[in-house]
PLY file of the C-alpha trace (Angstrom):
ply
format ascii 1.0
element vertex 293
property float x
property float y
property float z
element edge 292
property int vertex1
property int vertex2
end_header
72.92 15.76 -92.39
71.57 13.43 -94.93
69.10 10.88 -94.23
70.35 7.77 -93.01
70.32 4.65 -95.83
70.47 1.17 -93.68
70.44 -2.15 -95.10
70.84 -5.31 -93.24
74.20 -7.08 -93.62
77.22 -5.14 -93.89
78.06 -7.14 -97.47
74.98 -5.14 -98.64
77.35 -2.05 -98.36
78.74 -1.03 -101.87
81.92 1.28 -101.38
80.58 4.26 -102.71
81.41 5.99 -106.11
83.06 9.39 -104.96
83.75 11.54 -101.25
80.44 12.82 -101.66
78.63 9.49 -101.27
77.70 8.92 -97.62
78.21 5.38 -96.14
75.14 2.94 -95.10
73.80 1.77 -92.37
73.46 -1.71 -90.92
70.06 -2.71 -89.14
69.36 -4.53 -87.21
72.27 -5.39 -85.66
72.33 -8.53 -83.27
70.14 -8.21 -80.44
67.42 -5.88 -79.69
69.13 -3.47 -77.25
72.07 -3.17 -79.45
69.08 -2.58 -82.59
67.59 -0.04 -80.11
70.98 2.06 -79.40
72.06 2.58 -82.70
69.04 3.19 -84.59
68.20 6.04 -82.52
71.45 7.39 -82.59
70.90 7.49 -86.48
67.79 9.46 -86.05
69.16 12.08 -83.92
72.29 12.55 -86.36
70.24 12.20 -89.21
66.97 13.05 -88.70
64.83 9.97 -91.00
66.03 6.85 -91.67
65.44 4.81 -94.63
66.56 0.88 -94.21
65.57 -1.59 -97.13
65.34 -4.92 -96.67
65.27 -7.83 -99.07
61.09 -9.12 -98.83
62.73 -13.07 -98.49
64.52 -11.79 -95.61
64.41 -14.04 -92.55
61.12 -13.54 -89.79
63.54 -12.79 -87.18
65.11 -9.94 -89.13
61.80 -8.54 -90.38
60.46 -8.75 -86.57
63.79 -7.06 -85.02
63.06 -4.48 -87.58
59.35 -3.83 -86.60
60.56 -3.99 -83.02
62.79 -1.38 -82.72
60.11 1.52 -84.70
57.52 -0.24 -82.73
59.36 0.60 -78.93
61.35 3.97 -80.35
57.63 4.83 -81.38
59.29 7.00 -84.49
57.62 8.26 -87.51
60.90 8.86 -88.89
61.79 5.19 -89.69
60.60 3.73 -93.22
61.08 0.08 -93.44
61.05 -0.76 -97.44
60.96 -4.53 -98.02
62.13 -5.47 -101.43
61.96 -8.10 -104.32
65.49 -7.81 -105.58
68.01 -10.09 -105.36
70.81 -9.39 -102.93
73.38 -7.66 -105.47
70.07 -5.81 -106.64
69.30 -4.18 -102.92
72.92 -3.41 -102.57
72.94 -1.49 -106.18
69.57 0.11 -104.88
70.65 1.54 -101.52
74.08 2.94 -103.47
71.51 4.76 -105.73
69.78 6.06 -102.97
72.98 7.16 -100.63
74.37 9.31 -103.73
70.89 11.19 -103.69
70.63 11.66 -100.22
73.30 14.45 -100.19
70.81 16.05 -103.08
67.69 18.56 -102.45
65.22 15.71 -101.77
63.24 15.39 -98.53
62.93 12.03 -97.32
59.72 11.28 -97.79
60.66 11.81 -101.35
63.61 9.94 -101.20
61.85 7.12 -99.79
59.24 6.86 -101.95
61.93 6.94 -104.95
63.14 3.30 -104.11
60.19 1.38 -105.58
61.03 4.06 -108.81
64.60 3.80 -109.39
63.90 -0.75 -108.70
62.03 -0.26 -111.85
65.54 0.23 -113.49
67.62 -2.38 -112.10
68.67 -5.48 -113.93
69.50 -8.18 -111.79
70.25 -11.69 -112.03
72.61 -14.54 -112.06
74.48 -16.52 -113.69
73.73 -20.58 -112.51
74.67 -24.20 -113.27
70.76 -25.34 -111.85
67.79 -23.96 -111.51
66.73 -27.13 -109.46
66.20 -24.80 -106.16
65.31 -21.82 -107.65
61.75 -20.67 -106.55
62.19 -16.90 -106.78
60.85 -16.66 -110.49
58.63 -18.84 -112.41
61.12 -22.13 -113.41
59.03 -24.37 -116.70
60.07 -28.38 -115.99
61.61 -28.13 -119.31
64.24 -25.76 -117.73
64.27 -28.23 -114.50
65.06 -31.15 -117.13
67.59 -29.16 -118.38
69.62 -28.58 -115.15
70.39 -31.99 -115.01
72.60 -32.12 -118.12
76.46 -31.65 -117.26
77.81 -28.56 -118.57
74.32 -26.53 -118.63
74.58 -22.96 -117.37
71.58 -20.70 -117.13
71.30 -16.89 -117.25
68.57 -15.75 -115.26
66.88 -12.18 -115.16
64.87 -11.35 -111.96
64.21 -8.03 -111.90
62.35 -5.74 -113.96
60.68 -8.55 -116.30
62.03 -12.29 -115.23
63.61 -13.86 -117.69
65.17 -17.70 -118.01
67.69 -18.58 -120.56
69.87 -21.09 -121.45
73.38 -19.77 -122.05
74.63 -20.03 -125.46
70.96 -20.41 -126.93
69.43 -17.43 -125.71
69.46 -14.13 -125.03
68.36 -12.07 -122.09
66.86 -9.10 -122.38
68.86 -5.86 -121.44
68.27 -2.34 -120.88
67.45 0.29 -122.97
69.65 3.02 -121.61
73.33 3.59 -120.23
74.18 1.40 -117.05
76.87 0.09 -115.17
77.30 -3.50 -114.13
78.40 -4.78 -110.81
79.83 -8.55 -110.94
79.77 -10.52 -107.74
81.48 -14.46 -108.58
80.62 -16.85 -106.03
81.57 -20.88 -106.44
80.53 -20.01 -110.21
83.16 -17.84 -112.76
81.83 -14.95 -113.92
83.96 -14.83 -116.94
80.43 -15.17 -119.13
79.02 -12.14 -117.49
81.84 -10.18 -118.10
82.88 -11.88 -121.84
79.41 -12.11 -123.11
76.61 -10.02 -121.42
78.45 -6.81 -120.10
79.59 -5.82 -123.90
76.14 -7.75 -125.31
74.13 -4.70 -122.63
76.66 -2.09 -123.80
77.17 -1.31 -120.62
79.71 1.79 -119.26
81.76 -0.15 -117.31
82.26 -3.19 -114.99
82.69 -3.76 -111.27
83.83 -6.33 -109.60
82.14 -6.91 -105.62
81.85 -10.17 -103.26
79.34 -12.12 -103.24
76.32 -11.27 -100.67
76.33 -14.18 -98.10
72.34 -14.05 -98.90
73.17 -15.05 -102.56
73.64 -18.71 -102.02
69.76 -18.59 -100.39
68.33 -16.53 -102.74
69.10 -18.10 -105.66
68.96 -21.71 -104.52
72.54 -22.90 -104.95
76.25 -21.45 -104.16
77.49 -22.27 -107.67
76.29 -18.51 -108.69
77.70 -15.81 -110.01
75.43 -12.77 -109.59
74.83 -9.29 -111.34
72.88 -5.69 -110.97
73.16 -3.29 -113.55
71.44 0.18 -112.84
71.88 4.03 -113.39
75.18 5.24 -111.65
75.28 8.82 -112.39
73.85 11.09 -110.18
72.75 13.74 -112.36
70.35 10.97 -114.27
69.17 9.47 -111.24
68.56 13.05 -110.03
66.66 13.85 -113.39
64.74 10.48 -113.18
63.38 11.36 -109.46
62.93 14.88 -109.76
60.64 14.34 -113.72
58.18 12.51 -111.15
55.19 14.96 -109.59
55.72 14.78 -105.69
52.01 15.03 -103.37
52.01 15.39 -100.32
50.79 12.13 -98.24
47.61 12.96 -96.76
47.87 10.28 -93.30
51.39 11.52 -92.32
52.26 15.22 -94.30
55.72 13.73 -95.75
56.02 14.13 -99.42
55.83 11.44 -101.90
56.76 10.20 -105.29
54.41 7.46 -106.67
51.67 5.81 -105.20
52.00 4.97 -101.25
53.94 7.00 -98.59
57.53 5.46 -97.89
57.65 5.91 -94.41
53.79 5.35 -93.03
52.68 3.43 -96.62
49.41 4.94 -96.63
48.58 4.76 -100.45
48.01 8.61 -102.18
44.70 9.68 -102.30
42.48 8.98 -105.13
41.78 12.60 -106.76
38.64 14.28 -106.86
36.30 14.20 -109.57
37.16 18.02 -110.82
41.30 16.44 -110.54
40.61 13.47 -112.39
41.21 15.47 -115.96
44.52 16.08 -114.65
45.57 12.96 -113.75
44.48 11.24 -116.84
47.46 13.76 -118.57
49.55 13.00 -115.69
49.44 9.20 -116.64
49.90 9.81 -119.97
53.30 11.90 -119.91
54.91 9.10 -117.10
58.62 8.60 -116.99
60.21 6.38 -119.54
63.24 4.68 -119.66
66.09 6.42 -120.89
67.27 6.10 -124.22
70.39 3.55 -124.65
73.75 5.14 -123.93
72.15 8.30 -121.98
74.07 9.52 -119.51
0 1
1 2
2 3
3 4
4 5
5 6
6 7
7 8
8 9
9 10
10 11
11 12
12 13
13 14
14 15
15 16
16 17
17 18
18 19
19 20
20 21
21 22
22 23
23 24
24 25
25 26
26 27
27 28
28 29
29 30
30 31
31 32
32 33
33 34
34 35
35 36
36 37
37 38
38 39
39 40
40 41
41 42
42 43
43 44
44 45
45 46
46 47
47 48
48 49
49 50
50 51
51 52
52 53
53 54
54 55
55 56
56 57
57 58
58 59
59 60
60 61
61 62
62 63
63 64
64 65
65 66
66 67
67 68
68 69
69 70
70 71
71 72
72 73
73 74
74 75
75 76
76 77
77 78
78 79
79 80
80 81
81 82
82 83
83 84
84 85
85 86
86 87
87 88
88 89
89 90
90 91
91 92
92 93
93 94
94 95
95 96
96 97
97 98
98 99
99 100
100 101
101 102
102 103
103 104
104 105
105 106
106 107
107 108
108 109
109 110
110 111
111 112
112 113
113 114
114 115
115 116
116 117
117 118
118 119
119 120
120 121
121 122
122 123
123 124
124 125
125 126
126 127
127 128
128 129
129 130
130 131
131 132
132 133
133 134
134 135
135 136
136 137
137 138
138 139
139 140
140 141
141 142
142 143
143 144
144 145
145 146
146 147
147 148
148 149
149 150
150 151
151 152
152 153
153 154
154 155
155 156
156 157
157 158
158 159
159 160
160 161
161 162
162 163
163 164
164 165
165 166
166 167
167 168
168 169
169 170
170 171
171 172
172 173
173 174
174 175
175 176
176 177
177 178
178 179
179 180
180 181
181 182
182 183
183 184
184 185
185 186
186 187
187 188
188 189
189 190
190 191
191 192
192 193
193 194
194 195
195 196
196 197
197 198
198 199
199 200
200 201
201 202
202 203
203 204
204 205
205 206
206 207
207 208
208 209
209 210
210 211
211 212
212 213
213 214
214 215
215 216
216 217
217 218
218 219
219 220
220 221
221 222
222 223
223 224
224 225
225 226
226 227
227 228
228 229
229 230
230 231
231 232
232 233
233 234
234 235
235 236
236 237
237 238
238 239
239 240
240 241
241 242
242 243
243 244
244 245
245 246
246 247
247 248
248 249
249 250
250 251
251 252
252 253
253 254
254 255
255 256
256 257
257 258
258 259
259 260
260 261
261 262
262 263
263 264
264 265
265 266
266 267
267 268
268 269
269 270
270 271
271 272
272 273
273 274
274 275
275 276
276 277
277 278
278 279
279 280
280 281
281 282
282 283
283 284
284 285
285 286
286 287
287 288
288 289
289 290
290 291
291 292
């Protein structure tokens, strides 16, 4: 069986892109017993378990999660909080349930979250930025908010990015991606219209609105976005170009710099390695080119 991908609201669950794509995971679920039950059943029908988490999540949910590796005393639970925005985690732990039915091992496949994050452009679409304390806001842009009519476009993830709509630009990505649109009390007709065809991205999907949206971004009047790989065979190639090491604290293999399940960092080479992972550095993944596929 495929490890387990969990996230923690069932709206976090993106229906997945073919019969091959497993379903996720909710955790926790309400109350600790209940937590207890079914995340153990999870390991014993999948072995590991890999449940993200957004890192603005609520203390209670962040404890619950602790709680229940803490009392099932398992090594085989990684708990990966995240700064994405809701739409963003969901898009994430799609990416990760298509390459769970691939050759990786989980520690691998764990690991490969912070990666593939890297290459996920999310944002919103939103009539204030009066709330929003999730990326750096200038007073200018607070000013602005107040003027009827004003609409902002707002990048979050990789490189923040504020903009007033219709006298700005926001910066896209560089190679082939598909855009998920989630319209809240805000139209999204400007994120389909305007940015989808401005991104040349390969197509456009429609989703609700996470109930953690409103929260996240400060105001319900949002309409949200996540654009990211979607075919396997790239996201496959993208994983797979990165040299795994084995994580010296808990054995798992790893992608990157720190263990996804016990987040020990990698070891620092030795002096006679150190050669090698100056070339290493040197030949590190880049995006892909636009349109790649």
């Amino acid at each position: 069986m495929p490890t387990a991908i969990a996230v923690t609201s069932s709206d976090l669950v993106l229906p997945p892109h073919d019969r091959q794509t497993p379903p996720a995971a909710v955790q926790p679920l309400d109350g600790l017993e209940a937590s207890l039950t079914a995340m153990h059943a999870l390991i014993e029908q999948h072995g590991y378990v890999i449940a993200l988490y957004p890192s603005s999540a609520p203390a209670g949910v962040t404890r619950r999660l602790h709680a229940v590796r803490s009392v099932l005393e398992s090594d085989r639970i990684a708990l990966l909080p995240l700064d994405l925005p809701p739409l963003g985690l969901a898009l994430l732990a799609q990416q990760l349930r298509q390459l769970s039915v691939c050759d990786f091992s989980p520690g691998v496949l764990a690991s490969s979250a912070r990666l593939l994050a890297h290459y996920i452009y999310s944002g919103a679409l939103l009539n204030s930025v009066a709330r929003l304390d999730r990326i750096p806001v200038s007073l200018k842009s607070h000013a602005k908010s107040w003027v009827p009519g004003a609409q902002f476009a707002v990048l979050a993830t990789p490189r923040p990015q504020l903009v007033r709509v219709g006298q700005e630009e926001l910066t896209g990505p560089e190679f082939g991606t598909r855009m998920l649109v989630a319209a809240g009390q805000l139209p999204a007709d400007w994120l389909t219209g305007t940015l989808a065809p401005a991104w040349h991205v390969q197509g456009v999907a429609t989703v609700p609105l996470p109930a953690e949206s409103a929260r996240w971004w400060g105001t319900g009047r949002v309409a949200e976005f996540a654009a990211g790989l979607y075919d396997v065979s790239v996201l496959y190639q993208l994983v797979s170009s990165v040299r795994r090491e084995e994580c010296h604290w808990c054995g798992l293999e790893l992608i990157g710099d720190r263990c996804g399940f016990c987040a020990a960092p990698l070891a620092p080479p030795s002096s006679n390695e150190l050669p090698t992972a100056v070339a290493r550095a040197a030949s590190s993944v880049r995006a892909l080119p636009r349109g790649a596929t």
